[in-house]
Kinemage of the C-alpha trace (Angstrom):
@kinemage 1
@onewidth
@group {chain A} dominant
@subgroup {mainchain}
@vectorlist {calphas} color= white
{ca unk a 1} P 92.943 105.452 134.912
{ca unk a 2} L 94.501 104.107 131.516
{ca unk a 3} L 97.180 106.227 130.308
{ca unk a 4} L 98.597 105.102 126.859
{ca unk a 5} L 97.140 104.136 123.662
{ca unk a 6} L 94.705 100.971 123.482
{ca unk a 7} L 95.717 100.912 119.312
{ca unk a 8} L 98.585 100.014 118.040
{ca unk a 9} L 99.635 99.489 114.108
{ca unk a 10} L 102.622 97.625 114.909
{ca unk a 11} L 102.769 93.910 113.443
{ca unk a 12} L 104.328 92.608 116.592
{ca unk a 13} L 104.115 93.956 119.925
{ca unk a 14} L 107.049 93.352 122.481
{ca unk a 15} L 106.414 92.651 125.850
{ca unk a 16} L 109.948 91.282 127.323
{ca unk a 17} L 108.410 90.837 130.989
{ca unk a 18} L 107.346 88.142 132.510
{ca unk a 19} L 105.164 89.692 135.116
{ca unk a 20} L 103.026 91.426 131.488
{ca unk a 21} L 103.471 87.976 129.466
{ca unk a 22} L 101.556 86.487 132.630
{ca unk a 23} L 99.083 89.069 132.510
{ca unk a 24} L 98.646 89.099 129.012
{ca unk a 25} L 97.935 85.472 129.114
{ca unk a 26} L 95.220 85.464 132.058
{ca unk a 27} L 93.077 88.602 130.397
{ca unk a 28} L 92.828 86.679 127.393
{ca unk a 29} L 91.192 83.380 129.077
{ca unk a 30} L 88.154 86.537 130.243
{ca unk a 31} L 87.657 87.073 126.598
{ca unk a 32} L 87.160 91.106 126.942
{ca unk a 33} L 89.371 92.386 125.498
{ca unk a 34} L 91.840 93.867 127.521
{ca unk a 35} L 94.675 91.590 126.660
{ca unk a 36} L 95.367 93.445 123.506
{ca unk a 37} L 95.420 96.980 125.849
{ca unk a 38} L 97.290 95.891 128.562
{ca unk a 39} L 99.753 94.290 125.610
{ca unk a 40} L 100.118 97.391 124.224
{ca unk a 41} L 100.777 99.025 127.874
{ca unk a 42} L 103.740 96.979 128.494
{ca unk a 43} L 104.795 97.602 125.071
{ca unk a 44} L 105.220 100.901 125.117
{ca unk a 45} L 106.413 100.959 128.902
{ca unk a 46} L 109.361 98.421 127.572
{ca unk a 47} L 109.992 101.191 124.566
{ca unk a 48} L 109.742 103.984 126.962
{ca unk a 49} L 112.379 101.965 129.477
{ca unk a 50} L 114.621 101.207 126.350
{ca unk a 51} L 114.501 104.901 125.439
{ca unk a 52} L 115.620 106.162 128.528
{ca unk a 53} L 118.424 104.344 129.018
{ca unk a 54} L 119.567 105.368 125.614
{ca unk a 55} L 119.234 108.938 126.716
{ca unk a 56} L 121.223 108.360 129.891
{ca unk a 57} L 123.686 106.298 128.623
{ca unk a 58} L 124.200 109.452 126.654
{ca unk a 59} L 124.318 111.877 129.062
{ca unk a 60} L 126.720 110.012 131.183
{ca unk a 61} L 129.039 110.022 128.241
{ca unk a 62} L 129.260 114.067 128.402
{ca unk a 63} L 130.078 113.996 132.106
């Protein structure tokens, strides 16, 4: 099951892991596709990451 978006109307997309770099590169060499998805995946699993620690950095701040 794919949970995410497989568009994406940013310019650049930001991966920052070399486990989804990897990945990225070997779905490309099957030409179906999927490298753009699973791109986008990591993407927005790196924003999601950066997002959270922003919150908690936060939080810990009011304790």
């Amino acid at each position: 099951m794919f949970i995410g978006s497989a568009h994406n109307d940013k310019e650049r997309i930001i991966i920052d892991s070399e486990i989804g770099e990897k990945t990225v590169e070997e779905l490309k060499k099957n030409n179906t596709g999927k490298d753009k998805e699973v791109a986008i995946y990591f993407s927005e699993m790196r924003e999601s990451f950066l997002e959270m620690r922003r919150y908690l950095k936060k939080a810990e701040k009011r304790v």
